[in-house]
N, C-alpha and C positions, 0 to 999 in steps of 0.2 A: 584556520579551521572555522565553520560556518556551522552553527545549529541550523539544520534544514528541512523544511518538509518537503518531497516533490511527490508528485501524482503523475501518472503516466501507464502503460502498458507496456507489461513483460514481452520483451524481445528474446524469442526463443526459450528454451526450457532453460530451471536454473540447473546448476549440479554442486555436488558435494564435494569436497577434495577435503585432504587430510594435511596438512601445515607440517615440517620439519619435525617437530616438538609433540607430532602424532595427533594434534588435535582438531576435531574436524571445524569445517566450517563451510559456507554454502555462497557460490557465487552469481551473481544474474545480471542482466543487462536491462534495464526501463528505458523507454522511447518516450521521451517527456514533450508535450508539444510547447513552444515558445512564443509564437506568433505567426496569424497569418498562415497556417499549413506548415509550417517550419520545425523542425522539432531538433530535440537533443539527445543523444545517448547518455546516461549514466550508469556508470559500473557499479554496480550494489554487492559489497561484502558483509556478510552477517556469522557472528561466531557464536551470538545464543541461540541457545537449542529446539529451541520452541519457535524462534521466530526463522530460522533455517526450514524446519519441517513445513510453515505455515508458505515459504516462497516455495520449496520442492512439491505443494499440494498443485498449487497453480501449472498452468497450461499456457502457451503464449499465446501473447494478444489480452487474457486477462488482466483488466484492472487493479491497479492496487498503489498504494498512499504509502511511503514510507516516511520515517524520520532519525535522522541520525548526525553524523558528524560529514559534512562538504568539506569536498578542495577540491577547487578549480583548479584545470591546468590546463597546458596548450599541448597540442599535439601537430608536427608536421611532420603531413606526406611526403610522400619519398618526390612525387611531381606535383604539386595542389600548393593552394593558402592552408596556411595554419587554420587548425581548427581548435574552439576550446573543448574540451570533453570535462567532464565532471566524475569523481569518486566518492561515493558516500558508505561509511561506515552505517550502518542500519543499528535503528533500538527497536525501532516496532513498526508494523505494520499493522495496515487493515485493507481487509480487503470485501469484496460483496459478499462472501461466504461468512467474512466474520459480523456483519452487521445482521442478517439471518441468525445465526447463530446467539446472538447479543439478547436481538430481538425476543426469538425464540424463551433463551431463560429469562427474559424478564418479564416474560407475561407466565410463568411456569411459577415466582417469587412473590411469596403470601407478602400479601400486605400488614404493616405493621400497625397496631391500634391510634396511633400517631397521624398517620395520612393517610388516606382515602379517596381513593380515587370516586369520583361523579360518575355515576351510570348515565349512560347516552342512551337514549330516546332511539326507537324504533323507526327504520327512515318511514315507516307509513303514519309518524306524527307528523315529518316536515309537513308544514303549509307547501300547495303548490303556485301558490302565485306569488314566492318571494321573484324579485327582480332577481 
């Protein structure tokens, strides 16, 4: 097993399915590039709840960073070279919506008597003849 981050793009929508023992969980495919226009499939399984609903929001071809538990393995075709494919158990993601979102409440989050943010100058202070 491999602590992993990989970034890549949702391959097709994910889905939900329901495990033997009745408990859901949400499965998706990322198209991770590796080199050179080349890229990799990995099978993304996720059983927390929150971070299931956040890959089910996504559309494919969206963007998104996961990180979780890797294993490599080899797969061959029935006619082809082996190929590796990769499985990652998923902890978390992020994705463009959740950086919006981040963003969002942290400019919404009083600031505490402790730090204070610097107020920035109006651009009709810049000088125009910086280099």
């Amino acid at each position: 097993m491999i602590d992993a981050l990989i970034t890549g793009r949702l391959h097709g929508q994910a889905e939900r399915k329901v495990g033997n023992s009745g408990k859901p969980f949400v499965v998706a495919k990322v198209r991770t590039p590796i080199n050179e226009g080349e890229a990799i499939f990995v099978s993304i399984i996720a059983f927390a709840e929150g971070l299931g609903e956040s890959l089910l929001a996504l559309d494919a071809g969206d963007s998104v960073s996961l990180s979780g538990a890797l294993t490599p393995k080899v797969w061959q075709p029935a006619n082809g070279e082996p190929r590796v494919v990769l499985d990652l158990v998923a902890h978390a993601a992020i994705t463009a919506y959740h950086v919006t979102r981040k963003r969002a409440a942290a400019q919404t989050r009083p600031v505490s008597n402790s730090v204070r943010a610097a107020p920035m100058a109006p651009l009709s202070d810049v000088p125009k003849d910086l280099p």
